[in-house]
N, C-alpha and C positions, 0 to 999 in steps of 0.2 A: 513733291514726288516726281522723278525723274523715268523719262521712258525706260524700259526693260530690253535693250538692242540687241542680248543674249542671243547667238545661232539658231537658225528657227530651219528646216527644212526647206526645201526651193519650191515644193509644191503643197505647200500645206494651204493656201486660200482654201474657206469656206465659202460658201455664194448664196441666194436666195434664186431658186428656178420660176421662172414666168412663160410660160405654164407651168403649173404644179408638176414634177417629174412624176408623180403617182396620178396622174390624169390623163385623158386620153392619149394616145401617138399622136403627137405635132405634124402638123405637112408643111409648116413654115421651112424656107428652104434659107433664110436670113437668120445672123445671129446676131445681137446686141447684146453688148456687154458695157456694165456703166459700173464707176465710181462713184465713191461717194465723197463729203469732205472733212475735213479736219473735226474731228469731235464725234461726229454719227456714224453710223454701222450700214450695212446692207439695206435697213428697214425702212432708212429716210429717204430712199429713193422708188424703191419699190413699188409706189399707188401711182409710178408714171407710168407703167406699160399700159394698164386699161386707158387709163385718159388720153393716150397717146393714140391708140386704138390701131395698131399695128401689126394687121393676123398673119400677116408673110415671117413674121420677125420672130423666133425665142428670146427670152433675157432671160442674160444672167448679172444678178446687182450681188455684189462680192464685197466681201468682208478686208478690211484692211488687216495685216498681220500684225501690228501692235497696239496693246491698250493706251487710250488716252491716259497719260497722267493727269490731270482735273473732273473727268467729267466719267460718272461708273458706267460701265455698258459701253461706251462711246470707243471709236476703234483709229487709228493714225495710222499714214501711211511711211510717214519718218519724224524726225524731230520739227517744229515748225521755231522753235524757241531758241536757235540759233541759227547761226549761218554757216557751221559744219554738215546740215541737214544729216544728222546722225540715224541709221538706218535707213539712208536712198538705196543704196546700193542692194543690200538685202531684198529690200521692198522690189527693187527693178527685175530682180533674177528670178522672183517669188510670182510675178505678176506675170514675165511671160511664159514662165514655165508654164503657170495655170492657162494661157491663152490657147500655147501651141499643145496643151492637153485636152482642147474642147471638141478637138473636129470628134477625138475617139467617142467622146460621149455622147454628140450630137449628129456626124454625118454630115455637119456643115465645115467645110473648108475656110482657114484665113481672108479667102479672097471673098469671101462672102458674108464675113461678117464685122461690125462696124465697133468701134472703140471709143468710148465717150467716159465725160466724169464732168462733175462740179469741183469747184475751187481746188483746193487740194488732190482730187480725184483728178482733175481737167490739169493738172500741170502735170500728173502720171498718165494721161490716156497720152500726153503729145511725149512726154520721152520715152514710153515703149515704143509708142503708135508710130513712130516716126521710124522706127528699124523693122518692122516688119511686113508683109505685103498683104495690108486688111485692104475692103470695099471701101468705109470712109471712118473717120475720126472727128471728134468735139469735143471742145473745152469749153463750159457752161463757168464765166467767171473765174476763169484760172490763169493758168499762166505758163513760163518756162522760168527753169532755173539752169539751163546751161547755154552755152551758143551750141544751136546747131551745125551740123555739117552735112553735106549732101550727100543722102542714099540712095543708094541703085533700087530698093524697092520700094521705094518713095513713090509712090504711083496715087493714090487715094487722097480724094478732094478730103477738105478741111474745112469746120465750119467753128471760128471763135465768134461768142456773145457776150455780150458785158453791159453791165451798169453804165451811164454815166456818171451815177451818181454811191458809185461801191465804197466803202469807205472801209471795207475789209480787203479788198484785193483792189488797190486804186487804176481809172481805168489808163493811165498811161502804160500798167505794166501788158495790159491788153495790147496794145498801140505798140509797146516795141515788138510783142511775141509775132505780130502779125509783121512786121516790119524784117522780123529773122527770119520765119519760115517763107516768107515772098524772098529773101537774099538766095534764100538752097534752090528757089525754084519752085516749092512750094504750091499748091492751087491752092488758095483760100479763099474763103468766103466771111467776110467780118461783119459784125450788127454790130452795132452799140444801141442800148434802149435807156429811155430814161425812168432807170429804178436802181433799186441800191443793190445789196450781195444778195439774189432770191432767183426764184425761178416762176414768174408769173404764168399767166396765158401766154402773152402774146411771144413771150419766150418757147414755149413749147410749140404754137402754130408754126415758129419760124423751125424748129428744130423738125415737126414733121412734115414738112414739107421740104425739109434737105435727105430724111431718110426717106421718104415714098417714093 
């Protein structure tokens, strides 16, 4: 079964709100916003905001715009099964639209709010995240799939983590991606830990302690 790259609307993302939109007014003045990866929905990520315990911050964990072809429920954010990566571009146009439509919903601004994702999720938080002027960005075992170029609004630290031991996203492709965004100029901050493609503890201590 082959993806469905059919025209989709530039802002149709769905999302999962953290806090619940139907619960009380937030006074968090922070917005995170995360991906997910190749195969899983909004859902696989979502039990990190409590564990993360983050009351400055909203999230929003967002749905990819295309159905996995293998796997039912599971959502993609382009083709991963070639090297044409068939719906990037949709997928790119889709996701900042949704971005630069948050402050209306939320009262939080760009510059205050952060851009993250796992594997699949983490190679789209760095090719939006990289053209727009957010607080900060992370890639949780992801990667890049273009050469970057240097933006003018390029201003927001950067924090890649990875495996040593990934055996779905190997971790040399970590190693060039930090290698290109330090070329632009880049502030990055790189881990490597030794675990395979996941998202442990000590992954998350290191990640909340880049957002606090």
């Amino acid at each position: 079964m082959a993806l469905d790259f059919s025209a989709h609307p530039a802002a149709d993302l769905s999302a999962i709100a953290y806090p619940d939109r139907g619960s009380s007014p937030s006074e968090s003045d922070r917005l995170l916003v995360m991906l997910h990866g190749w195969g899983a929905d909004a859902r696989d990520l979502a039990d990190l905001a409590p564990m993360l315990d983050l009351p400055n911050y909203q999230w929003r964990f967002v749905n990819a715009p295309f159905a996995h072809p293998q796997i039912p429920g599971g959502r993609a954010w382009y083709d991963l099964e070639n090297q044409s990566f068939a719906g990037l571009a949709q997928a790119k146009q889709s996701l900042r639209a949704y971005l630069l439509s948050l402050e209306a919903e939320t009262g939080i601004p760009l510059a205050r709010t952060v851009l993250g994702g796992f594997s699949q999720g983490g190679a789209m938080a760095l090719d939006v995240g990289l053209t727009l002027p957010l607080a900060k960005i992370f890639s949780l075992s992801g990667y890049l799939h273009f050469q970057p170029e240097t933006q003018p609004s390029l201003t927001a630290p950067i924090l890649l983590i990875h495996g040593s031991a990934d055996l779905v996203v190997p971790v040399a492709m970590a190693q060039q991606t930090r290698a290109e965004l330090e070329r632009i100029g880049a502030a990055v901050e790189y881990q490597e830990f030794p675990m395979g493609h996941e998202i442990p503890p000590m992954v998350l201590a290191r990640l909340k302690a880049f957002l606090s």
